[in-house]
RODOKOL-147465 format. One record per residue (C-alpha): residue number from 1; residue in three letters; x, y, z. Coordinates in pm, whole numbers. Example, Ala and Ser with C-alpha at 12.3 -4.5 7.8 and 13.67 -1.06 7.14 Angstrom:
<nodes>
   num   residu     east    north       up
     1      ALA     1230     -450      780
     2      SER     1367     -106      714
</nodes>
This chain:
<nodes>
   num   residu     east    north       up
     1      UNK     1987    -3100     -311
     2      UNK     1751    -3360     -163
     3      UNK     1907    -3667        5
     4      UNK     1898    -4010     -280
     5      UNK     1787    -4329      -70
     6      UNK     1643    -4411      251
     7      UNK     2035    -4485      428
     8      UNK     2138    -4117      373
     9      UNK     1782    -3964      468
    10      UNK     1756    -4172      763
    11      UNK     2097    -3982      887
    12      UNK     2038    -3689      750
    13      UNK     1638    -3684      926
    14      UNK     1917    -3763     1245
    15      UNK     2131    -3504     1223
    16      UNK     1911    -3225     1134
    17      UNK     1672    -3290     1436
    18      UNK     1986    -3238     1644
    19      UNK     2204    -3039     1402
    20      UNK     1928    -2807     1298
    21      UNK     1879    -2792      932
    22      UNK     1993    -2432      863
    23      UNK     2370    -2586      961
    24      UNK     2304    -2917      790
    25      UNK     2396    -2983      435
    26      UNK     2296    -3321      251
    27      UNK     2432    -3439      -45
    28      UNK     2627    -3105     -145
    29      UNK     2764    -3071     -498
    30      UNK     3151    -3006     -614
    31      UNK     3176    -2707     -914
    32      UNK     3150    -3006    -1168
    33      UNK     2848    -3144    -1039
    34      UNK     2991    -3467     -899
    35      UNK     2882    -3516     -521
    36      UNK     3112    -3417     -279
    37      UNK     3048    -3623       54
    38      UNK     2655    -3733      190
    39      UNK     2642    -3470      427
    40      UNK     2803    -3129      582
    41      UNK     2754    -3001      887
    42      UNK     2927    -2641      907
    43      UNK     2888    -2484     1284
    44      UNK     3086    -2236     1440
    45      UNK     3448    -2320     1426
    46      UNK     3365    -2703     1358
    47      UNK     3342    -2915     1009
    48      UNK     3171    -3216     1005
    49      UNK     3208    -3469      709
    50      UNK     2933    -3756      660
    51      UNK     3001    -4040      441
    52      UNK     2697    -4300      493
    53      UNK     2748    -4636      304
    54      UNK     2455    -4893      337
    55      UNK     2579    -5249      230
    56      UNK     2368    -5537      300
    57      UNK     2630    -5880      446
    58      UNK     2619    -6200      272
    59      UNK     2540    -6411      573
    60      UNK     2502    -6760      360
    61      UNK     2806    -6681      246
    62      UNK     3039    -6976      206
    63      UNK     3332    -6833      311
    64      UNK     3300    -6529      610
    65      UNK     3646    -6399      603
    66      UNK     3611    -6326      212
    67      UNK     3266    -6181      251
    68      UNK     3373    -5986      547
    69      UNK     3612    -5804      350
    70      UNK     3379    -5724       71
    71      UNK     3122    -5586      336
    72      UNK     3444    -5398      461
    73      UNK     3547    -5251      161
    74      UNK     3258    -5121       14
    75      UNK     3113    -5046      302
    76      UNK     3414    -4885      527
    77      UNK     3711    -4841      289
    78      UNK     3509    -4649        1
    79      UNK     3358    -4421      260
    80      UNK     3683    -4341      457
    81      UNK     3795    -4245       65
    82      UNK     3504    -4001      -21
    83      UNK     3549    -3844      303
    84      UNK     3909    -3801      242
    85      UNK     3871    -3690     -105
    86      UNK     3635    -3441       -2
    87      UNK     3841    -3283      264
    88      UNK     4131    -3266      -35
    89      UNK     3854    -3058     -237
    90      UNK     3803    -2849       64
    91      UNK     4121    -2793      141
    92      UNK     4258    -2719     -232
    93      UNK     3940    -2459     -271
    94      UNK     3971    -2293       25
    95      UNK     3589    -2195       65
    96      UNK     3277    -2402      -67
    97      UNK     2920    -2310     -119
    98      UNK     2654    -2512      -26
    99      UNK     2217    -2518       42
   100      UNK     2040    -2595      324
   101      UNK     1720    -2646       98
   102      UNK     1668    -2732     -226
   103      UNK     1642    -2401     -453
   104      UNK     1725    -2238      -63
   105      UNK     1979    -1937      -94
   106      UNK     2356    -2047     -149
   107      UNK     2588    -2022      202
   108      UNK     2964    -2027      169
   109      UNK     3177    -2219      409
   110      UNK     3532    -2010      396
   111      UNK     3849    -2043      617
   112      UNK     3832    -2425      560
   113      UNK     4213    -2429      684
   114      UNK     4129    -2214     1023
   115      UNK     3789    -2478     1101
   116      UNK     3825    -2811     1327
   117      UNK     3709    -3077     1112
   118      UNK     3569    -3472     1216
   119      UNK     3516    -3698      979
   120      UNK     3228    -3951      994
   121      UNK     3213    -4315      824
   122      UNK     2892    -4435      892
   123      UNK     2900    -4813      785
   124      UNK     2561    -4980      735
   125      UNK     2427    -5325      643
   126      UNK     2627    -5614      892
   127      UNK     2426    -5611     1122
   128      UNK     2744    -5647     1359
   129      UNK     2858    -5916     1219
   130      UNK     3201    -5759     1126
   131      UNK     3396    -5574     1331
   132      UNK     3481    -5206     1245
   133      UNK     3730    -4934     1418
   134      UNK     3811    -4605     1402
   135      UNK     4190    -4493     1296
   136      UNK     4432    -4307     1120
   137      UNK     4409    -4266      717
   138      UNK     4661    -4075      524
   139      UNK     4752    -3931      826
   140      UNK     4393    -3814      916
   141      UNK     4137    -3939     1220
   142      UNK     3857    -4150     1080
   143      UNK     3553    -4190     1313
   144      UNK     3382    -4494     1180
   145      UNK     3049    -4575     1335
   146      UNK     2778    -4841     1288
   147      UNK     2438    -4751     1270
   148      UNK     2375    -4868     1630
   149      UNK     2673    -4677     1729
   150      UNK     2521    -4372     1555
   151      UNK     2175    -4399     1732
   152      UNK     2300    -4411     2050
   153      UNK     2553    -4116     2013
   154      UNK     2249    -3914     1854
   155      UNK     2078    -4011     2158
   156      UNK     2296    -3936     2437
   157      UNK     2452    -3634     2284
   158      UNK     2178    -3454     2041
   159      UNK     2329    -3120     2029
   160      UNK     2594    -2986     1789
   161      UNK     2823    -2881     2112
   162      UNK     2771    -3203     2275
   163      UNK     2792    -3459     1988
   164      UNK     3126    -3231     1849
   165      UNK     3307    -3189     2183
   166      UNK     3269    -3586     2205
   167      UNK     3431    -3675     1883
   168      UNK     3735    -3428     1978
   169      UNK     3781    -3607     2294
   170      UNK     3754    -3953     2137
   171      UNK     3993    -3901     1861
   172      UNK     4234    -3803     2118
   173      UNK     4172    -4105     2334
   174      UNK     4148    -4369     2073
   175      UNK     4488    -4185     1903
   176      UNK     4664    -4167     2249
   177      UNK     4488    -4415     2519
   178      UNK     4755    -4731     2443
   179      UNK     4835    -4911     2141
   180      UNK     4552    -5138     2112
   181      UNK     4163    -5097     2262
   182      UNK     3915    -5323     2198
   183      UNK     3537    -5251     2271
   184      UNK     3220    -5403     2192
   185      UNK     2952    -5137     2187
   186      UNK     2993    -4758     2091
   187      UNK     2818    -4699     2419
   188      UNK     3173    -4868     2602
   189      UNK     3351    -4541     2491
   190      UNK     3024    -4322     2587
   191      UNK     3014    -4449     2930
   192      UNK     3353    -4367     3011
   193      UNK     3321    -4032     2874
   194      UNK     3019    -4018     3118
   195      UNK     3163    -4122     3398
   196      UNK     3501    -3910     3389
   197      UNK     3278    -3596     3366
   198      UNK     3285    -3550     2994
   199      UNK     3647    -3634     2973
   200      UNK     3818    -3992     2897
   201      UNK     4035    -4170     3080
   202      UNK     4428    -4152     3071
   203      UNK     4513    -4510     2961
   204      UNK     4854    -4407     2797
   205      UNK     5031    -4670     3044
   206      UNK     4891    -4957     2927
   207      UNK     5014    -5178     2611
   208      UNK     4620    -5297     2578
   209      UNK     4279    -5199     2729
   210      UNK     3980    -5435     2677
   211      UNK     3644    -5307     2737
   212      UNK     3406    -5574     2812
   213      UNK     3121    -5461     2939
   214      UNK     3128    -5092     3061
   215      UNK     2752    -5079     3176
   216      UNK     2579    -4878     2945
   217      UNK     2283    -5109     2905
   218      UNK     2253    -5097     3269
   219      UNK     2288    -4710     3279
   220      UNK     1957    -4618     3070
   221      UNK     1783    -4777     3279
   222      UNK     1898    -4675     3599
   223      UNK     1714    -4399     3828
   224      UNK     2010    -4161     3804
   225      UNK     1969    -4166     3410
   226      UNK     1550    -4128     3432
   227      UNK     1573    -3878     3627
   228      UNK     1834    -3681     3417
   229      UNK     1623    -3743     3110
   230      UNK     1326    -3597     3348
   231      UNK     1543    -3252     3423
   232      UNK     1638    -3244     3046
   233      UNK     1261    -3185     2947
   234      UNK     1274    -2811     2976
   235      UNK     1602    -2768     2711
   236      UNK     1389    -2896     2463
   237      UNK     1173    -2604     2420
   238      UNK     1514    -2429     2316
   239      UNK     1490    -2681     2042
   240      UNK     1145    -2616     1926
   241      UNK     1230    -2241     1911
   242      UNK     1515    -2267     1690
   243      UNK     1346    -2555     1463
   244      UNK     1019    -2298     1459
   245      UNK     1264    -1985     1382
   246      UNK     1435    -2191     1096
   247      UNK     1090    -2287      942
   248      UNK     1011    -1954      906
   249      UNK     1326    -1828      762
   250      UNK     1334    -2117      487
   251      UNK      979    -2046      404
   252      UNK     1050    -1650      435
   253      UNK      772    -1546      687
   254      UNK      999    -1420      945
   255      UNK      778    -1170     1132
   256      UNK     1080     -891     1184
   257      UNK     1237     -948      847
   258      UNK     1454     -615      944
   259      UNK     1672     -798     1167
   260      UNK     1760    -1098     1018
   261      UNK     2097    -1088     1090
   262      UNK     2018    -1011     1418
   263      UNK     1822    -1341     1465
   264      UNK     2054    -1557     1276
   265      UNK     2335    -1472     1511
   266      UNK     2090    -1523     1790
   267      UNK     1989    -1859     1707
   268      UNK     2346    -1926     1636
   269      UNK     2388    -1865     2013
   270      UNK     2109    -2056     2078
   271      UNK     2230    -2340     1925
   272      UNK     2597    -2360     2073
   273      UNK     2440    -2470     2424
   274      UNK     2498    -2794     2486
   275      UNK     2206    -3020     2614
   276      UNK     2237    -2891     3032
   277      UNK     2287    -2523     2972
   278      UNK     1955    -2521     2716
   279      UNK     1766    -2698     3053
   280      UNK     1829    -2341     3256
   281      UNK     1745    -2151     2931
   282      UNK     1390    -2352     2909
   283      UNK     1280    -2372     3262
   284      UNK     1335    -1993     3268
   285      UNK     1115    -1960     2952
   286      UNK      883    -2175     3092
   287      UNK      905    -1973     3407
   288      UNK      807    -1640     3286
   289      UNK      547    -1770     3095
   290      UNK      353    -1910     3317
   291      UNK      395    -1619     3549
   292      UNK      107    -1375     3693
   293      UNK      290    -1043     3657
   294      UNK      121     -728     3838
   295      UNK     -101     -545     3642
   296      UNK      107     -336     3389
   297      UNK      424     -506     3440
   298      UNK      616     -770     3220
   299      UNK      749    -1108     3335
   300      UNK     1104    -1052     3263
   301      UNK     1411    -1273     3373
   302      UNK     1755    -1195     3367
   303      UNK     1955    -1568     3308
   304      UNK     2284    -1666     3321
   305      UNK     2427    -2003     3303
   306      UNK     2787    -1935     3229
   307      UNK     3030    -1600     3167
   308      UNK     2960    -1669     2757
   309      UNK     2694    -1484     2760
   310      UNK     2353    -1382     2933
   311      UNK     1984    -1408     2871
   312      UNK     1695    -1186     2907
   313      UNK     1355    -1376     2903
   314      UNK     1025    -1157     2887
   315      UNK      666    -1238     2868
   316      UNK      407     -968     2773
   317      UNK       -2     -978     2718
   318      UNK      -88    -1049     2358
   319      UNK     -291     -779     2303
   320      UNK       78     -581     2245
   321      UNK      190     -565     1897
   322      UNK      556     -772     1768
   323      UNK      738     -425     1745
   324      UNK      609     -336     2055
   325      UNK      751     -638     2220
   326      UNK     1062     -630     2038
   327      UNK     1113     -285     2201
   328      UNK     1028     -366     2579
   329      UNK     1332     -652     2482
   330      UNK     1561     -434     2407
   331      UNK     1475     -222     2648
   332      UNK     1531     -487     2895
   333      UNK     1846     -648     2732
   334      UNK     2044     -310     2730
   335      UNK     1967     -297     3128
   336      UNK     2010     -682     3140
   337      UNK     2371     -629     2939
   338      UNK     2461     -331     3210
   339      UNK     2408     -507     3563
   340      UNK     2571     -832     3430
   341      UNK     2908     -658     3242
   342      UNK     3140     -733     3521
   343      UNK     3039    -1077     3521
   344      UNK     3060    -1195     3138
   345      UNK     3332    -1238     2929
   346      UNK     3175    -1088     2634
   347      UNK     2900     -805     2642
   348      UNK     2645    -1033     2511
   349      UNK     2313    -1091     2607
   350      UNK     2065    -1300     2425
   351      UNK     1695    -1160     2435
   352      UNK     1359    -1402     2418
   353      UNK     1056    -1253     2379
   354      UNK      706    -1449     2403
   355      UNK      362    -1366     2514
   356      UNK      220    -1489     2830
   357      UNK       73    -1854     2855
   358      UNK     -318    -1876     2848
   359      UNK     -611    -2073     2781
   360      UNK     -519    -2046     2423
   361      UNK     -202    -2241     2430
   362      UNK      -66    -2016     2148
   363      UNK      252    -1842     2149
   364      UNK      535    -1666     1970
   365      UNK      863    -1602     2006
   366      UNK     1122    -1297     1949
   367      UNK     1511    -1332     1936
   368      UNK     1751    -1005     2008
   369      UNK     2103    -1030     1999
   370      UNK     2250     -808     2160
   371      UNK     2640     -676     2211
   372      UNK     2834     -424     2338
   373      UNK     3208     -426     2235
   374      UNK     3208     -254     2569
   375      UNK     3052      -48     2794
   376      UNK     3043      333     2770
   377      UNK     2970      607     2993
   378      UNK     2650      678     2792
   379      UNK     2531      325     2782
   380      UNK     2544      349     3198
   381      UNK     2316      677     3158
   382      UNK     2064      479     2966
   383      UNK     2073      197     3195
   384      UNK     1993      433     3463
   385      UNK     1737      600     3287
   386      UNK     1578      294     3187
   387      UNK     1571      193     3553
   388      UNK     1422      494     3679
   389      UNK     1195      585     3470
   390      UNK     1039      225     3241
   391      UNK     1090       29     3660
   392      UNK     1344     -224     3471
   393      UNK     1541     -433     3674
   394      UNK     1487     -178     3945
   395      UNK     1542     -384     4219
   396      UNK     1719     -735     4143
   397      UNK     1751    -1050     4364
   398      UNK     2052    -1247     4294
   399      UNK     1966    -1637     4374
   400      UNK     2255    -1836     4259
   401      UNK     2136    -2214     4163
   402      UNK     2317    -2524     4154
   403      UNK     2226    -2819     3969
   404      UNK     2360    -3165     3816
   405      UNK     2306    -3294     3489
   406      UNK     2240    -3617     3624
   407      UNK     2052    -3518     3972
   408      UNK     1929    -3823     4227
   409      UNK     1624    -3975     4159
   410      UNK     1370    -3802     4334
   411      UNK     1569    -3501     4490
</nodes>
């Protein structure tokens, strides 16, 4: 169902460039038509539940105190409520279907009870001129955000794995840090997060904490912040890929319709990387395709940023057909999968296929996933064959890199 004013569409516009709008769900309905919440965003383990109230402040208002609280309870209270209420309807139905798209295919959320679920007030309209916080209702963790403290997370942490792994870690400090915290600017909290490393503070000591100014102004415009944004550019080709592959699937011209759920738990994968593992995953694509491979070879690349998972990266001439290329990927991933098993946690390797860059500019992409629940005697022989006789991953230099998400200017 499509989003009903500007306030909702604006957030919704937000969270689906970062979200992805396969995982993004606005304005979803309850069985009797009424709407459950402004937006869903179901990924992996995690629940997110958007409640977006736009209420313009009566600043001529004679009295501020009494038109404070108006703004507050229209604006913050009835929002905390539908966002409560529809986590009671979740909860009570145990599984709830919802659309990406209007007239799109129907995708049921189930194990409501097993998933981590945030809940989002989004309060709109003051301008700043009443204060807002985040807190306990009915026993449950409101986040409650202004629309400049919405930008700037969407900003600083546009992933799903980012922007969710920061909510869990600011419930806990907000619930835990000391019994009272005051700060001025949602980018106070971010900075701390920042600087402990993607981890808060332990403030539990304290009776009070006052946050006056924790630099966060200062920090986006620093070198050290420029030049992270700089190293960042490569992730965002991840991006594009995913946002291309879900254009295709909503509009059903999906090259390799065979292996659908192949892709779809592919760009799942894809989309779990937070914001500085996607930067390895993009300079490699950008890497191979760029390449000048010997004459009947492939650029291939064999990437791995973590022990999730691993990723094969191959380039080929265009002149080769999709099926064609989709086989030299597997090909590749299988042998990929092999050398890397004692170094992963899961037999899982994530294959990108693409054609080499030219003149043109044009490109395509292929996604494989592909798992072992382990490895057998006869996948070895394969890998082995493969090696000998297709030359795949015959001989393989290990170069281990080390990088920081927020490298020196200039290094």
């Amino acid at each position: 169902m499509p989003v009903r004013n500007s306030s909702e569409a604006f957030i919704y516009n937000l969270c689906a460039n970062s979200f992805f709008s396969l995982w993004c769900y606005p304005n979803p309905l309850r069985e009797d038509g009424k709407e459950l919440c402004d937006i869903l965003v179901k990924f992996g383990g995690d629940l997110i539940i958007f409640s977006v109230k736009d209420i313009t402040f009566n600043e001529n208002a004679a009295d501020y105190h009494i038109a404070a609280e108006r703004w507050s309870k229209r604006a913050v209270e009835e929002s905390i409520n539908q966002i409560l209420g529809a986590e009671r309807h979740l909860a009570n139905k145990g599984s709830f279907k919802v659309k990406a798209t209007p007239g799109g295919e129907s995708f049921e959320i189930k194990d409501i009870d097993k998933l981590r679920i945030h809940r989002v007030s989004i309060s709109l309209g003051s301008g700043g001129s009443v204060p807002i916080s985040s807190g306990r209702q009915e026993g449950k963790f409101i986040h409650v955000l202004t629309d400049e403290g919405f930008q700037i997370l969407f900003e600083e942490l546009d992933t799903i794995a980012d922007f969710v792994q920061y909510l869990a870690a600011r419930k806990d400090f907000l619930l835990n840090c000391c019994r009272s915290i005051i700060f001025h600017s949602e980018g106070d909290l971010l900075m701390l997060y920042i600087n402990g490393n993607r981890q808060f503070p332990d403030y539990s000591d304290k009776t009070a904490v006052y946050l006056q100014d924790a630099g966060y102004e200062e920090f986006i415009k620093s070198s050290e912040y420029r030049a992270k944004k700089n190293a960042d550019q490569p992730s965002y080709i991840v991006d594009e890929i995913i946002n291309e592959f879900i254009k295709h699937y909503n509009a059903g011209t999906l090259v390799l319709k065979s292996s659908l759920g192949n892709f779809e738990m592919a760009l799942a994968e894809l989309a779990s990387e937070n914001r500085f593992a996607r930067r390895g995953v993009g300079s490699s694509i950008i890497a191979i395709g760029t390449s000048s491979p010997s004459p009947g070879r492939y650029a291939a690349r064999l990437y791995s940023g973590s022990t999730e998972k691993a990723y094969v990266i191959v380039a080929v001439p265009h002149n080769l057909t999709r099926e064609q290329r989709y086989n030299i990927l597997l090909a590749r991933c299988h042998v990929g999968l092999g050398l890397l098993r004692n170094k992963l946690d899961r037999l899982l390797a994530i294959g990108i296929a693409t054609e080499l860059h030219d003149e043109t500019g044009m490109h395509s992409y292929d996604l494989l996933y592909y798992f072992k629940e382990k490895w057998s005697d006869d996948d070895q022989r394969e890998m082995e064959r493969l090696q000998r006789d297709g030359k795949i991953c015959s001989g393989v230099n290990w170069v281990q890199v080390q990088e920081d998400e927020y490298p020196v200017a200039g290094s």
